[in-house]
C-alpha positions in Angstrom: 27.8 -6.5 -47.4 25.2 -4.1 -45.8 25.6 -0.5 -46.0 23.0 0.9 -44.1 24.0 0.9 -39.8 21.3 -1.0 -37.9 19.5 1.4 -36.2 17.2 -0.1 -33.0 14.5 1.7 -31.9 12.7 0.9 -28.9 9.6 1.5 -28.1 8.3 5.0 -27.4 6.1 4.8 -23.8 2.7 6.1 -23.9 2.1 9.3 -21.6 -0.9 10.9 -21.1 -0.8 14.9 -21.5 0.3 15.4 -18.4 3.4 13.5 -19.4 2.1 10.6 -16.6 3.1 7.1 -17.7 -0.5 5.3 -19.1 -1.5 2.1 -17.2 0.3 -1.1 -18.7 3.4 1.5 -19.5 6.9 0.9 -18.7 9.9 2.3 -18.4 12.1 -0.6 -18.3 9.8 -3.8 -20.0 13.4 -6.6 -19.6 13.5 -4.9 -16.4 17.0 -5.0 -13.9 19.3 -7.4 -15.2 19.9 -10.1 -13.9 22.6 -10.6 -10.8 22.5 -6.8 -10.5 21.0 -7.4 -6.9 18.9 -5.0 -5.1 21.1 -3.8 -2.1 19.2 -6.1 0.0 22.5 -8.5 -0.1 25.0 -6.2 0.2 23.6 -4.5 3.4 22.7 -7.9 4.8 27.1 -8.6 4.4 27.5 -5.4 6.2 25.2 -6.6 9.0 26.8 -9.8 8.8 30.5 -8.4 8.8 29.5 -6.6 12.1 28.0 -8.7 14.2 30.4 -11.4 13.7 33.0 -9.3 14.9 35.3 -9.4 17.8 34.5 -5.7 19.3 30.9 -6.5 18.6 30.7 -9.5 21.0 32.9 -7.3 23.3 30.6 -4.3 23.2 27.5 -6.7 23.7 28.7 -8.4 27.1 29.8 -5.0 28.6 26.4 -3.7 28.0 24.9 -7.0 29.2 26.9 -6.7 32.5 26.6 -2.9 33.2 23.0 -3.2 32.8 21.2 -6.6 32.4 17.6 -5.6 32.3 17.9 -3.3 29.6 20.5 -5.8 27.5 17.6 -8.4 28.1 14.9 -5.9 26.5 16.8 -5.0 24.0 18.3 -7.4 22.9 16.6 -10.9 24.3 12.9 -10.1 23.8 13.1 -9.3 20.2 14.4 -12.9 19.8 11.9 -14.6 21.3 8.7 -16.3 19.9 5.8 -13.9 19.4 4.1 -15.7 21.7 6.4 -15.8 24.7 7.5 -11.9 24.5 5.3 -10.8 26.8 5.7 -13.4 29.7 9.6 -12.7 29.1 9.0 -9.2 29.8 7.0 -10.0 32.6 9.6 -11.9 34.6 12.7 -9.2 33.1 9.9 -6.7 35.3 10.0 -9.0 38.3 13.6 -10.0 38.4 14.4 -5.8 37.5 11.8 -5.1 40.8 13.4 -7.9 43.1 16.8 -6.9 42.4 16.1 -3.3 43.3 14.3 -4.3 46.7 16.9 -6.7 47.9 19.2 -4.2 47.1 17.3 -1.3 49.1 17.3 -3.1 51.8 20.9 -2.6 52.3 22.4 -0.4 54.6 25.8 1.2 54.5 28.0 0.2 57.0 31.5 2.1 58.1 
């Protein structure tokens, strides 16, 4: 039988004067355990849980027909390739400028 408890010590860290942690120091050397997770997950779920939802999609195609242009900027050129967002803005400009002429060109009849 052992009488004495086991006592563990760990490590002390080396600060300077200052009380800065020394280069090579660490607070936590077996660092975050494993499965812990680092919030990325969980807030990707949330994101997840959202968009997926029924008054999402509802939300999206009444902002999409009250104002297509700006639902395409929003929400269609950050989808695209790299590559192609800037001729997709270009012809969201031309189709936003052709609707408003054709439109202007209208006159109110009683």
């Amino acid at each position: 039988m052992q009488d004495k408890p086991v006592i563990r010590y760990e490590k002390q860290v080396r600060r300077n004067a200052a009380g800065q942690l020394l280069p090579g120091s660490t607070l936590n050397p077996r660092g975050r355990p494993r499965g812990s997770g680092d919030g990325f997950h969980a807030v990707l779920q949330i994101v997840s849980d959202i968009a997926t939802s029924e008054e999402f999609r509802r939300a999206l195609m009444e902002q999409a027909r009250k104002n297509p242009f700006a639902y395409a900027r929003a929400v269609l050129v950050p989808l695209a390739p790299a590559k192609q967002r800037k001729a997709l803005r270009a012809q969201i400009r031309a189709a936003e400028l052709a609707a408003q002429t054709s439109f202007s060109n209208v006159t109110k009849t009683s």
